[in-house]
N, C-alpha and C positions, 0 to 999 in steps of 0.2 A: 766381616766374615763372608767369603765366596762360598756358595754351594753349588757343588754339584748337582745336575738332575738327572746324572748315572746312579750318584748315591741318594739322593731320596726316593727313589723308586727301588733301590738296589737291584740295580740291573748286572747284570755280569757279562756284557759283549764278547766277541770273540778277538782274539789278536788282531791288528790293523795290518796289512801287506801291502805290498807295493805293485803298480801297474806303471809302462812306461807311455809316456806323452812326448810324441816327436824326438823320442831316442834317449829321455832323461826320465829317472825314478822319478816316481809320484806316491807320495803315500796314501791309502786309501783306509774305508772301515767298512764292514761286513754293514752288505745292505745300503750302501750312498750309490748311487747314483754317479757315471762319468759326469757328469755337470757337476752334481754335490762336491765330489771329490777335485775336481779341478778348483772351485770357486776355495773351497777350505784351499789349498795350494798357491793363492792368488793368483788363479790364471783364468782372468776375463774373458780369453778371445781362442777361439781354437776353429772357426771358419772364417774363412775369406770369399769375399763375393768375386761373382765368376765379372763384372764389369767395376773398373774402377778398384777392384784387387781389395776394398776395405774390413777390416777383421769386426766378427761379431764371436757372440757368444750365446748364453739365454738370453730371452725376450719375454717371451711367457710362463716358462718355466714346467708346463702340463703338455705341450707334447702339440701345439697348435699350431705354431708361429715355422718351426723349419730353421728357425737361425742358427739353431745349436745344431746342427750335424756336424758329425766325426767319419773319420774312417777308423773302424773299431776291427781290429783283425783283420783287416784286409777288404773287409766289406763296407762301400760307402754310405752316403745317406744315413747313417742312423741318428739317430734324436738322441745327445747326449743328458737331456735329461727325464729320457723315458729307459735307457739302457742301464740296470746293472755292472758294475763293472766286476770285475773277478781279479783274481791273481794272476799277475803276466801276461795282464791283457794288453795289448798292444795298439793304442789310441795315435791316431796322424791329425795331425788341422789339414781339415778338409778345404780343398782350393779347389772354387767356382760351382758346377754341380755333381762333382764326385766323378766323373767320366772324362779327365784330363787325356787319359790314352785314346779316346774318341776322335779327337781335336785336330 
């Protein structure tokens, strides 16, 4: 017998929604985490290093390490797994240090 630890606490969440990652639904839960919610998605990698192009993902998972950046809305650099994600939020894999139009 599986239990739930929604139903032994009887928790009641909110409906789960969806955000997109590099142009494809992702479904997410009230209160994860871009990291949480991609890793649940099995999606490991969503930066790319600016030498050598090799994809990462979390390292640390608290917000230390910098591997997990996204471009979250338009805006780079952000710690995928310090950021909330929302509804129709609009997550990119980040390539090199976020300022490619720099270049």
């Amino acid at each position: 017998m599986r239990r739930n630890p929604l139903d032994l606490v009887r928790a009641r969440p909110e409906p789960g929604f969806e955000f997109s990652f590099d142009g494809e639904p992702v479904p997410a839960l009230p209160g994860q985490t871009v990291a949480a919610a991609l890793w649940q998605a099995d999606r490991l990698a969503w930066r790319r290093t600016r030498v050598g192009d090799r994809p990462r993902g979390a390292f640390c998972g608290m917000g230390a390490c910098y591997d997990c950046l996204v471009e979250l809305d338009g805006v780079p650099n952000v710690r995928a797994c310090l950021a909330p994600v929302t509804p129709g939020a609009e997550v990119r894999t980040q390539r090199g240090d976020g300022h490619d139009e720099l270049a």
